[in-house]
C-alpha positions as CSV (number, residue, x, y, z in Angstrom):
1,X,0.0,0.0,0.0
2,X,0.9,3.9,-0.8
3,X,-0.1,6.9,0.6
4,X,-0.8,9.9,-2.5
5,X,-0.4,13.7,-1.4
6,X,-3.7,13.9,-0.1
7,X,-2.9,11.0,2.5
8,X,-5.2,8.5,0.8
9,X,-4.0,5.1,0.9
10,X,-3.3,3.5,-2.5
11,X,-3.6,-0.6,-3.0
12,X,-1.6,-2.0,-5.4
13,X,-2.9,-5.6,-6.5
14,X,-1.4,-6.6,-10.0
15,X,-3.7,-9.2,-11.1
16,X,-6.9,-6.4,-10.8
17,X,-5.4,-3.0,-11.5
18,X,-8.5,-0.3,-10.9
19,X,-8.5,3.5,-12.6
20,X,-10.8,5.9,-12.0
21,X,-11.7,8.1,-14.6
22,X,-13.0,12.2,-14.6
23,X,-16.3,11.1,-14.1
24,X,-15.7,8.9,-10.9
25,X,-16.7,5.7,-12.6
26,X,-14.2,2.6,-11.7
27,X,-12.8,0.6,-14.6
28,X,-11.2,-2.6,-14.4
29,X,-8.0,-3.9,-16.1
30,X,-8.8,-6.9,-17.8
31,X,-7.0,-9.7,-16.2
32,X,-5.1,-12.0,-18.8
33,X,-5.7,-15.7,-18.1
34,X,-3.1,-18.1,-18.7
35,X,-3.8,-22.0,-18.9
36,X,-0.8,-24.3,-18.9
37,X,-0.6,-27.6,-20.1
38,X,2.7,-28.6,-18.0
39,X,2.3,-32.6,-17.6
40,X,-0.6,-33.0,-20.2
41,X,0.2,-35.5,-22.1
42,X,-2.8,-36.0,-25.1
43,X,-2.4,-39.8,-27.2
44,X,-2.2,-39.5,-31.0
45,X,-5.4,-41.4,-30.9
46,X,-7.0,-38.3,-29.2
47,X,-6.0,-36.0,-31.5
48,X,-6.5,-38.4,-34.6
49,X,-10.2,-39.0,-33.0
50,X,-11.0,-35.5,-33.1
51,X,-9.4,-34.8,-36.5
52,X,-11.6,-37.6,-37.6
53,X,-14.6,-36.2,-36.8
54,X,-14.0,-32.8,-38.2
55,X,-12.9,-34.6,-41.4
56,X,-16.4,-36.2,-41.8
57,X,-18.1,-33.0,-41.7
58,X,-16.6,-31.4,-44.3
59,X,-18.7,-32.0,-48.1
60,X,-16.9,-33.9,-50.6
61,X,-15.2,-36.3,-48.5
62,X,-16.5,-39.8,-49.5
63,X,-14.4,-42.0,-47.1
64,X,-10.9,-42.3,-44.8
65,X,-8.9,-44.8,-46.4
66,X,-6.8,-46.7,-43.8
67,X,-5.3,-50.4,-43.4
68,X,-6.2,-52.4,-40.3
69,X,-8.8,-49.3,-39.4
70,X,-11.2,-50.5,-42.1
71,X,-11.0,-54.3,-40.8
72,X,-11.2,-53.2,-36.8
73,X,-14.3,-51.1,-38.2
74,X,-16.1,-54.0,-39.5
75,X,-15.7,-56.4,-37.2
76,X,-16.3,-54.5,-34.3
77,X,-19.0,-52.3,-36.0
78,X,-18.1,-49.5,-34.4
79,X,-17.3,-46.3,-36.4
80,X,-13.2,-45.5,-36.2
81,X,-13.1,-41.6,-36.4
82,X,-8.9,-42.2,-37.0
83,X,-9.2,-44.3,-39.7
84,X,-6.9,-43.1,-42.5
85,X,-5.4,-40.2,-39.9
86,X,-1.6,-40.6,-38.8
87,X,-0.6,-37.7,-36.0
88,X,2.9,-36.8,-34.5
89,X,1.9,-34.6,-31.4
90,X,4.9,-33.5,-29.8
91,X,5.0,-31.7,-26.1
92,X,2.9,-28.5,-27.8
93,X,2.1,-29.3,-31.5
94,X,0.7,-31.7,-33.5
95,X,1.3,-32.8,-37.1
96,X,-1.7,-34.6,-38.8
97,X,-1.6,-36.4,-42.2
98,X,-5.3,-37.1,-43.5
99,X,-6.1,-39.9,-45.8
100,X,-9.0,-39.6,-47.6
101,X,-11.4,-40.9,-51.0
102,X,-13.6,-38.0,-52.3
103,X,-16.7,-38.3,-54.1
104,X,-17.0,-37.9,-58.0
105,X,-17.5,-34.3,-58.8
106,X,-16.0,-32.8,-55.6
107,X,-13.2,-30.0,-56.3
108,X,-9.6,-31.8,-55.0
109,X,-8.2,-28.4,-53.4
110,X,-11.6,-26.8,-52.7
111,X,-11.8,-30.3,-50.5
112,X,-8.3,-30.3,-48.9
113,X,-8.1,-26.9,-47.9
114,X,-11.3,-27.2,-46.8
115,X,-10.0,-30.8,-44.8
116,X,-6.9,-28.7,-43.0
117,X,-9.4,-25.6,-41.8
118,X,-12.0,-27.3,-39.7
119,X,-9.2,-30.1,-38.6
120,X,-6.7,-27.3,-37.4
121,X,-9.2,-25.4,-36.1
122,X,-10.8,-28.5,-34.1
123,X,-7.7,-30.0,-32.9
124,X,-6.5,-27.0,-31.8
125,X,-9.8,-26.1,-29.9
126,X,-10.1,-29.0,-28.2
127,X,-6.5,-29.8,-27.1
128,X,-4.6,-26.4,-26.9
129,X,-1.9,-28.1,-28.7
130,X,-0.6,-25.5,-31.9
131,X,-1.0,-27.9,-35.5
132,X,1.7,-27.4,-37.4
133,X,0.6,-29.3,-40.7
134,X,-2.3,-30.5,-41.9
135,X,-1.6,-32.9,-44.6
136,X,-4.2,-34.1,-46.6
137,X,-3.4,-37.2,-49.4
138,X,-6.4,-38.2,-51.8
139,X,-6.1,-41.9,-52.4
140,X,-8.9,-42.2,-54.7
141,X,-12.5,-41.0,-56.3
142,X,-15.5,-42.5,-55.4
143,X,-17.3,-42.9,-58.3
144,X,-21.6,-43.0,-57.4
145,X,-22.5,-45.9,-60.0
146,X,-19.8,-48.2,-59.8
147,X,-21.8,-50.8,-57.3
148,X,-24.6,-50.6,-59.6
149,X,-22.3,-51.1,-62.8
150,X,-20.5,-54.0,-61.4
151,X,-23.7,-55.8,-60.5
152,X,-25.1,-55.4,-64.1
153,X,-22.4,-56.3,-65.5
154,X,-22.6,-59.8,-63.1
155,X,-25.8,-60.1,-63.6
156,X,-24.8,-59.5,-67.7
157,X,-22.8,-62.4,-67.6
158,X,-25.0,-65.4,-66.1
């Protein structure tokens, strides 16, 4: 505490700073919250998860192409969000490579830039961790009558 030259008494208190302005009304400093992730550790399977789901919003995207993922997903019957998405997360960053088949008709870049918005912005809403890359590798094109085509042409056959 301080005393002024009118023998008021001053507080000083860093983390809530108060001014008073020529019309007597008492503003507050805004006070700067900081978070800190010091012994979080987040799995790649977190991150991939969450990149996942922010990969099946976006239009365009037909399927994640994966290995094992697509096998685990059938048997099990579950739906594998990080299927087809390999991450690196380091101590405050992530790397995240997205594989992916898009649908016949779909614009390529207008689809991958699209792909490393919403997953950057996701992954780093959610974890706090900074993405560094956002990778995104189209593996094929889905084309809408091919199922139909190939049973004809069975069925064509016989």
């Amino acid at each position: 505490m301080e005393e002024n030259e009118n023998d008021e008494i001053i507080e000083n208190n860093e983390a809530n700073e108060t001014n008073e302005n020529s019309d007597g009304i008492v503003e507050m400093a805004e006070e700067v919250v900081q978070t800190s992730t010091d012994g979080l550790k987040i799995s790649n399977d977190a991150v991939a998860t969450y990149a996942g789901i922010a990969v099946s919003e976006v239009q365009g995207v037909y399927s994640m192409s994966g290995g094992f993922a697509g096998i685990t997903e059938a048997l099990s019957g579950k739906k594998n969000f990080s299927k087809g998405i390999k991450v690196e997360v380091t101590e405050k960053s992530a790397k995240i490579d997205v594989n992916i088949v898009v649908e016949y008709g779909a614009r390529i870049p207008d689809v991958a830039f699209e792909i490393q918005n919403i997953v950057k912005k996701s992954v780093e809403g959610m974890t706090g961790l900074k993405v560094e890359e956002v990778n995104v590798h189209v593996n094929g094109v889905h084309m809408p009558n091919t199922d139909k085509d190939e049973e004809e042409t069975e069925n064509n056959m016989e």
